[in-house]
C-alpha positions as CSV (number, residue, x, y, z in Angstrom):
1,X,-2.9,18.3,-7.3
2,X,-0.3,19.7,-9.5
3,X,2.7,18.3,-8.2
4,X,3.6,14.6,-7.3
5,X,6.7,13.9,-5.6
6,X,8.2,10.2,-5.2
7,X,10.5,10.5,-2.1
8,X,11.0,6.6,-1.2
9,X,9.4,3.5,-2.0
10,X,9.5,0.0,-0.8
11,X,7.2,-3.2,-0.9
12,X,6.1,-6.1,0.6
13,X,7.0,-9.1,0.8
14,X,5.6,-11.5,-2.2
15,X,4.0,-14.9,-0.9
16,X,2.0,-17.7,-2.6
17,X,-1.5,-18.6,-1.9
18,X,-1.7,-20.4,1.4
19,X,2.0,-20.0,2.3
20,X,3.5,-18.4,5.5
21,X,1.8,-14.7,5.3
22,X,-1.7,-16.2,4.4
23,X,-2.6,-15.5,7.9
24,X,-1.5,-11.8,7.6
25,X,-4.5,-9.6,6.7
26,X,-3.5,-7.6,3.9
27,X,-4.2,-4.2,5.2
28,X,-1.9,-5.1,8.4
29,X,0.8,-6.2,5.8
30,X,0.0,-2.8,4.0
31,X,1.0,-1.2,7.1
32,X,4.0,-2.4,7.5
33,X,6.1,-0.3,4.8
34,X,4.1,2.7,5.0
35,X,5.5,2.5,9.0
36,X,8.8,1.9,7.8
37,X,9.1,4.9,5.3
38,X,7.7,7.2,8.1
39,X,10.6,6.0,10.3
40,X,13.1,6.2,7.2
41,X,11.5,10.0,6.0
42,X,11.3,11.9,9.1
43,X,12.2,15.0,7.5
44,X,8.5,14.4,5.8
45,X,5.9,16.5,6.5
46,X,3.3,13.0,6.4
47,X,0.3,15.7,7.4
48,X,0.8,17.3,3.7
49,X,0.3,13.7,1.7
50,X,-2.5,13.8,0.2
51,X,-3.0,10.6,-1.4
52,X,-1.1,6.9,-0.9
53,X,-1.4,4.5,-4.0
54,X,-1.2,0.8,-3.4
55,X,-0.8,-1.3,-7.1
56,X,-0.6,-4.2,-7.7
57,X,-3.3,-5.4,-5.1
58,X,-5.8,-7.8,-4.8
59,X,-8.9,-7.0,-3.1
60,X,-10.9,-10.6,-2.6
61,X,-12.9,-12.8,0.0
62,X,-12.3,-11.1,3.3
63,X,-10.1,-8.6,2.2
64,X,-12.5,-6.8,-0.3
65,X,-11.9,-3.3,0.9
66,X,-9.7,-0.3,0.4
67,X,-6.7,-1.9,1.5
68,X,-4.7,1.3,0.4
69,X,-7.0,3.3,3.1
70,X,-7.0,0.7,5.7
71,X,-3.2,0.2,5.7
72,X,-2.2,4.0,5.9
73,X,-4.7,4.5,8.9
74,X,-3.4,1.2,10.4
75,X,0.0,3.0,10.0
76,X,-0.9,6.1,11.8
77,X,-1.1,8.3,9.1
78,X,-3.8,11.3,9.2
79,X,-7.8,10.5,8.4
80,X,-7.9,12.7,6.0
81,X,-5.4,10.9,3.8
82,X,-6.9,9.3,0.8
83,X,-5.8,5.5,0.3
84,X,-6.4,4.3,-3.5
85,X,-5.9,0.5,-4.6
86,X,-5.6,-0.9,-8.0
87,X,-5.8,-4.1,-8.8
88,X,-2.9,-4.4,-11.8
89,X,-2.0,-7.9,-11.4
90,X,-1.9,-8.7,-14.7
91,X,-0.3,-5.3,-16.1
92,X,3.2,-7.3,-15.6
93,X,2.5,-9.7,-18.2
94,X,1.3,-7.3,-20.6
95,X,3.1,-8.2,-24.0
96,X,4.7,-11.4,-23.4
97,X,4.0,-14.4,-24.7
């Protein structure tokens, strides 16, 4: 790839551990925004992405899978989409103290 283009973003929403979405799996939670900027971006060709990048993700217990991958085929984008998820939960706190 020598091009990446940003055309929208948006997120989740942020719960605590055990709190009301701790029944939501989290690729069905993934889902939901990656529907949303399909609805919002119809102009979008969604056939030529190539790649969707989830950060910030925790992958544990249950959930210990590709949630990246999992979410965009949950959210009807094409197979042959690759999902990537990284784990950067920490990355916000980097320097402070």
């Amino acid at each position: 790839m020598k091009e990446a283009f940003v055309c929208d973003a948006i997120h989740t929403p942020i719960g605590r551990y055990g709190g009301a979405l701790s029944s939501v799996r989290a690729d069905d939670l993934g889902a939901v925004p990656l529907r949303a900027l399909i609805e919002r971006n119809k102009e979008v060709d969604w056939e030529a992405v190539k790649d969707v990048i989830f950060g910030r993700a925790n992958q544990a217990g249950e959930d210990n899978r590709n949630v990246a991958c999992m979410s965009l085929l949950l959210a009807g984008l094409p197979i042959g989409v690759s999902g990537t998820t990284i784990n950067r939960l920490c990355g916000r706190h980097a320097g402070r103290r």
